[in-house]
Every structure is written in structure tokens, then in C-alpha cells.
C-alpha positions as CSV (number, residue, x, y, z in Angstrom):
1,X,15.2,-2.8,-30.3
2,X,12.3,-0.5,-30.7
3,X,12.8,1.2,-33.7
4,X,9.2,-0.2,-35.1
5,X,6.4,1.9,-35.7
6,X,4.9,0.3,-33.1
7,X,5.9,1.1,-29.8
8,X,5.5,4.8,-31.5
9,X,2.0,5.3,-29.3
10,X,3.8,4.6,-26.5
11,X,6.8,7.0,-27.0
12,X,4.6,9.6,-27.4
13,X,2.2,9.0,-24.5
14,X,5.6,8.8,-22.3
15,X,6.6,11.6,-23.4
16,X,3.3,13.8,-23.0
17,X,4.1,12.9,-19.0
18,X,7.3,14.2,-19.7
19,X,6.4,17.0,-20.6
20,X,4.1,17.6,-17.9
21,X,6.7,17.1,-15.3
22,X,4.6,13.2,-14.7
23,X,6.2,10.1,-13.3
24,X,4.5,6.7,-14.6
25,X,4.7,4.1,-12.1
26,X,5.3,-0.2,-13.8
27,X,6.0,-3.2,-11.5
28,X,7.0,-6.4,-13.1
29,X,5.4,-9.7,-12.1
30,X,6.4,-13.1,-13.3
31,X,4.1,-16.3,-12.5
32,X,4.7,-19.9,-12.2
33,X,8.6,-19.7,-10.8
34,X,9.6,-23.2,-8.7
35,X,13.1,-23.7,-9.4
36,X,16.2,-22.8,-11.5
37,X,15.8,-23.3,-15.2
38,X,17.4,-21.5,-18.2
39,X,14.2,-19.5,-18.8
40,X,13.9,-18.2,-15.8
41,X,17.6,-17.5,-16.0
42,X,16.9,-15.0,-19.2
43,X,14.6,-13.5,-17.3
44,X,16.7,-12.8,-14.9
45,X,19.3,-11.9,-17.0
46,X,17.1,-9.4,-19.0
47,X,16.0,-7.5,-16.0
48,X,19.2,-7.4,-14.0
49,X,20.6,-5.5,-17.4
50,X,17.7,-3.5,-17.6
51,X,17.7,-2.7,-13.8
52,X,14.0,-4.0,-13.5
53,X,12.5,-5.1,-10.3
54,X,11.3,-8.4,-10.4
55,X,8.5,-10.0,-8.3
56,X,8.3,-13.9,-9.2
57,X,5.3,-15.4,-7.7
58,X,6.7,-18.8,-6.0
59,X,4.4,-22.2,-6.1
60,X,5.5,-23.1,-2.6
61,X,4.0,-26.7,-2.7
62,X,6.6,-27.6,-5.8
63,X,9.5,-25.2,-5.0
64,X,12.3,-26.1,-2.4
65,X,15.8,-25.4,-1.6
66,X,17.4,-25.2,-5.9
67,X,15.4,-21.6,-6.4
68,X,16.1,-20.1,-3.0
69,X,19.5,-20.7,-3.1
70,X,19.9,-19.1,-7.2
71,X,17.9,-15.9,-5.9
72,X,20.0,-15.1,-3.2
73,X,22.5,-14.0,-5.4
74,X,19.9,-11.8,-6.8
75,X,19.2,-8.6,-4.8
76,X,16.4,-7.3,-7.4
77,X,14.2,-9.8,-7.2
78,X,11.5,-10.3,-4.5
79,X,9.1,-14.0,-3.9
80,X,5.7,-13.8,-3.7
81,X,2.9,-16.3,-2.6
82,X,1.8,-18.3,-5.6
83,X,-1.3,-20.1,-3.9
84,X,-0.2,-23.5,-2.6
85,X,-0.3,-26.4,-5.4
86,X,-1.6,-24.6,-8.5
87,X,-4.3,-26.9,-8.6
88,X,-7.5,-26.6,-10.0
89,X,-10.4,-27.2,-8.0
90,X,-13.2,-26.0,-9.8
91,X,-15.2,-28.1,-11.9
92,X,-14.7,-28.6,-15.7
93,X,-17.8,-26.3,-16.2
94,X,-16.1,-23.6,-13.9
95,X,-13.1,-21.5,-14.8
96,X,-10.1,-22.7,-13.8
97,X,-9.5,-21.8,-9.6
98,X,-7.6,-22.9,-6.9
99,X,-8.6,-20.5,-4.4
100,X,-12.6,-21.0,-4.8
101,X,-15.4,-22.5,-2.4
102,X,-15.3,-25.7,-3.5
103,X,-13.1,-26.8,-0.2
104,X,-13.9,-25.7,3.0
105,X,-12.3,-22.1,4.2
106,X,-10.2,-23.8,6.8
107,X,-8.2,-26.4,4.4
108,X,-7.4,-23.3,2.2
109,X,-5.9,-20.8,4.2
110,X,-4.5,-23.8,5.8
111,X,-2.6,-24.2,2.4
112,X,-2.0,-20.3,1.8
113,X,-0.2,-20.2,5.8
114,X,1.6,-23.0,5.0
115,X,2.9,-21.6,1.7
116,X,3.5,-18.2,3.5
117,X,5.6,-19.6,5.8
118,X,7.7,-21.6,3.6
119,X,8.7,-19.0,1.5
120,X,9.3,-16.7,4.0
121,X,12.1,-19.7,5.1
122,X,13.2,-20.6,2.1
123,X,13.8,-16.5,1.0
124,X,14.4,-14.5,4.3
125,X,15.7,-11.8,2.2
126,X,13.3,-11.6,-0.9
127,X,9.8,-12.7,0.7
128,X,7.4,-10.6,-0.3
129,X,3.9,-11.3,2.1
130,X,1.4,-10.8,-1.1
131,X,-0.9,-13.5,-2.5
132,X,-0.7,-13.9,-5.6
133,X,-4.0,-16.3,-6.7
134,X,-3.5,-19.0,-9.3
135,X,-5.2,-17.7,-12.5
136,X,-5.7,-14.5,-10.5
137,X,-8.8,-16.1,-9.1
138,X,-10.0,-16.1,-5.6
139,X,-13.1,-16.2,-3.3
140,X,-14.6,-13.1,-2.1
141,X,-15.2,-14.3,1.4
142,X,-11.4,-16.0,1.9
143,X,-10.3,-12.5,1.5
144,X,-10.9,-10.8,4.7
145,X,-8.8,-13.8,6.9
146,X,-5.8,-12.7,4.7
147,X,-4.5,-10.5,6.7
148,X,-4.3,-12.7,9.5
149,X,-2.2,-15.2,8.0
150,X,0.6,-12.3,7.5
151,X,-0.4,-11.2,3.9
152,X,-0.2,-7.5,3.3
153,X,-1.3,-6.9,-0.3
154,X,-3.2,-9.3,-2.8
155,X,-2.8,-9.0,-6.5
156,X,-4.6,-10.1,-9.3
157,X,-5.7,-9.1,-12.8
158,X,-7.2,-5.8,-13.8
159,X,-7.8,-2.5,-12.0
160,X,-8.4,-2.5,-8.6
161,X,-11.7,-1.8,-6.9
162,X,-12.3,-0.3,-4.4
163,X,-13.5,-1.4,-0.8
164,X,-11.0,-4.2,-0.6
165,X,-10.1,-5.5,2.8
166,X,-7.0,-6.0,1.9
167,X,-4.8,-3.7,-0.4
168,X,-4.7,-4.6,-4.3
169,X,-1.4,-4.9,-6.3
170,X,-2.3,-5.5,-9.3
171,X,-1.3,-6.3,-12.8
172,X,-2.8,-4.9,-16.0
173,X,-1.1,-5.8,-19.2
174,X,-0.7,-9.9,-20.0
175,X,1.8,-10.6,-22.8
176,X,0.5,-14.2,-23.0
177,X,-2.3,-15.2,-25.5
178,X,-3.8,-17.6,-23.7
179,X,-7.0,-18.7,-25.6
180,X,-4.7,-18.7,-28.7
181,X,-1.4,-19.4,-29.4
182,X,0.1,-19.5,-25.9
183,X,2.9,-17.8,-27.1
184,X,3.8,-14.0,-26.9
185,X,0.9,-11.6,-27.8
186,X,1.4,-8.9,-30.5
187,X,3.4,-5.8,-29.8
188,X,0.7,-4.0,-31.3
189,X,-1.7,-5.0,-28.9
190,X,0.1,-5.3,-26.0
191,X,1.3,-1.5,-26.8
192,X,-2.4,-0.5,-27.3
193,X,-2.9,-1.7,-24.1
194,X,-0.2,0.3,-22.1
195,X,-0.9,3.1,-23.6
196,X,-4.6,3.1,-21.9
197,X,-3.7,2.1,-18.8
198,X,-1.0,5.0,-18.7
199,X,-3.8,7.8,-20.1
200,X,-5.7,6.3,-17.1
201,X,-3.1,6.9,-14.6
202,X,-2.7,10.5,-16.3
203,X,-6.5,11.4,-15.8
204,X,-6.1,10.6,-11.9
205,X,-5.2,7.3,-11.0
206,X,-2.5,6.4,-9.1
207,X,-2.4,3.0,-9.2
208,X,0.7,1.4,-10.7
209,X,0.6,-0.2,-14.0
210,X,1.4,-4.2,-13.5
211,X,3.3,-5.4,-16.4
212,X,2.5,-9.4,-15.9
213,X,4.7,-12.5,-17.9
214,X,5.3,-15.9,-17.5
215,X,9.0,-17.6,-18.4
216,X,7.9,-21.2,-18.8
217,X,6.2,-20.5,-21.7
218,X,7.6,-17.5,-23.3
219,X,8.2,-17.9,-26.6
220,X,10.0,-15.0,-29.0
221,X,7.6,-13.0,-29.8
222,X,6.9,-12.3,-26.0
223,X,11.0,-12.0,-25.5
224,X,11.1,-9.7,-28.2
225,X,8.5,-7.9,-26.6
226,X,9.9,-7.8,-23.0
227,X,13.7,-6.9,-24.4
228,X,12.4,-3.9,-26.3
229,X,9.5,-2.5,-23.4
230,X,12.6,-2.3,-21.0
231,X,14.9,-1.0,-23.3
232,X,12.5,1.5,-24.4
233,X,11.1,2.4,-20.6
234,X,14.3,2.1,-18.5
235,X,15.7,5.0,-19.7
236,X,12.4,7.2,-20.0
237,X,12.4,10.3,-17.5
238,X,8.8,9.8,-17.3
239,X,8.9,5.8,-16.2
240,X,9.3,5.0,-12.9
241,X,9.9,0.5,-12.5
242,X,9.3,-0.2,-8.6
243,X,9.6,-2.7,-6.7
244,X,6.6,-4.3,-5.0
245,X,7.5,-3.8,-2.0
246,X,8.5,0.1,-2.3
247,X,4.8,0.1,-3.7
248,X,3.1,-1.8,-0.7
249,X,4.7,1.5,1.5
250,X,3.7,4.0,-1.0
């Protein structure tokens, strides 16, 4: 599955942390989930063979009782807080935000408790307390009152900075192309981009690299992709796939 010359830059940065006795940490985040579908069954059937933790963030204002009961069978998996609605509420010259200032505070984190609550019902086993922002957007000032709803972590796009008051789990490497083809990005690219995160992590970050994908619009090219990044990392010495909530107690 990865015989190509291109995952070759990632071989070789995996194993320079072998060979200096390094463990590279991925989690595995998958937007959008609401209930059973045959995508999302692939996906689950691709990382349960892999042995890949899997974090779905959950809409809870469209999901119900057909996805909690297909994920208890599933012991890998955790549910995260995907906003509320997935609505936008920005205006059309504003990028795209359910989580902004255009309501008041209160009516949004009266959403996000709501949310947190239901999925905490709905999967007692797998509920993961980490908000997950719809298009990874969020307002600065909703962010201190998350801990008080029961949130432990937030996670969005891009490396974490610091002086958060909550802690960042992030993700780092889309494999959607979004402004083109909405399909699967190029395994060139998407390689390209692992391998910077990871000589990041090896110059003194510890942060752990967030792989992130989407099933309801995966198309081959980002199947492809996802099939041959596990089978090429899930039996490195040097990779380390956690699950989210082993990383929110590291």
C-alpha cells in the first residue's frame, strides 16, 4: 500500500526517531459523524484493522439514538463535542463560524451544555468532554467559561499556542482540499506536511501530531491515503497512535 516514492520522506523521518530511541505521538480525529452510514462504517472498519484510535466529533443537535447504539460495539472509538447545530452564524462576508459573537454568550454555551450533556447520555462509555468547534472556529472570549460547562480540552486547527485557558488538542494535517476539489488531497502534500510537523516534534515539541479526516466526503484519493498512512505507521517502532483521552492525562 505504500510502496510509492512518496511516502519515502516519511519513512525516513520515522526512522531517524528510530534511530534515536524517539516515540512520535498521532491522534486521529474524524468530523461531521451523526449516525450510522456506510462511510463511516469504512472508517471504522479501516482503523479497527489498523488498531487506530478514533475520536469522531458528534453534531449533537442532528445525532440521536442509531450512532450511539453502532459505537457501543466499538471499544476504540471515543465522541467528542461537535458544537451544537453546525450552523453558520457569521455573515456571508465573514468566514464560516458557529461559535463567534454574533449571538449572545449565554445562548451559546447554552447550546455547547446542551450538546455536552447529550452525548455524554447518548455514549456513557465513549464521551470524550472536548469541544471540537465547527470549522475549528471559535470566540476568544467563550473560551474561558469552557471549563465550567465540563469541557476538559478544546481542539482546533494548527499548533497550539500557548496561554490557553483551557488545554489544546489539536489537529495539524487535513487530508481534505477544501477550496478545491473537496475530495482527498495529494499524498505528496499531505506527506510534506507530516513530515514537518514530525521534525517539529523532534526539535522539542511535544505536542501530538493531529491527523484530521472527514468520512462524508471522502473520496479515493483520501481512502487511498488513509489505508496506506496506517499501514505504513501502525507498525513503525517509532509511531505511537493515542487515544484522545490517554493524551488529555499525558
Amino acid at each position: 500500500m505504500t510502496d510509492g516514492t512518496s511516502w519515502e520522506p516519511l519513512r525516513r523521518e520515522l526512522d531517524r526517531w528510530q534511530a534515536a530511541g524517539r516515540l512520535a505521538r498521532f491522534w486521529l480525529r474524524d468530523d461531521d459523524a451523526v449516525e450510522p452510514t456506510p462511510d463511516l462504517e469504512r472508517l471504522l472498519a479501516l482503523t479497527g484493522e489498523s488498531g487506530i484510535p478514533l475520536t469522531l466529533a458528534v453534531i449533537p443537535a442532528l445525532t440521536g439514538e442509531g450512532l450511539a447504539a453502532r459505537l457501543t460495539k466499538e471499544t476504540g472509538v471515543s465522541v467528542a463535542v461537535h458544537g451544537w447545530s453546525h450552523i453558520n452564524h457569521a455573515g456571508p462576508e465573514r468566514k464560516k463560524q458557529e461559535l463567534g459573537n454574533e449571538r449572545s454568550a449565554d445562548v451559546v454555551l447554552g447550546e455547547l451544555g446542551e450538546g455536552f450533556r447529550l452525548l455524554q447520555r447518548l455514549h456513557p462509555a465513549g464521551f470524550l468532554p472536548v469541544l471540537v468547534p465547527p470549522w475549528n472556529r471559535i470566540d476568544a472570549a467563550l473560551i474561558p467559561a469552557l471549563p465550567g460547562l465540563g469541557f476538559r480540552a478544546l481542539s482546533i486547527y494548527g499548533r497550539a499556542k500557548e496561554g490557553s485557558p483551557i488545554p489544546l488538542l489539536n489537529t495539524h494535517v487535513d487530508m481534505i482540499d477544501w477550496h478545491g476539489t473537496r475530495g482527498g488531497r495529494s499524498e505528496e502534500e499531505l506527506v510534506a506536511e507530516l513530515v514537518a510537523e514530525l521534525r517539529d516534534r523532534f526539535a522539542g515539541s511535544d505536542e501530538p501530531i493531529g491527523v484530521l479526516a472527514h468520512h462524508l466526503v471522502h473520496d479515493a484519493a483520501a481512502w487511498k491515503f488513509l489505508s496506506a498512512l496506517f499501514a505504513l505507521t501502525s507498525r513503525h517502532p517509532a509511531v505511537l497512535w493515542s487515544p484522545a483521552g490517554a493524551l488529555l492525562d499525558h
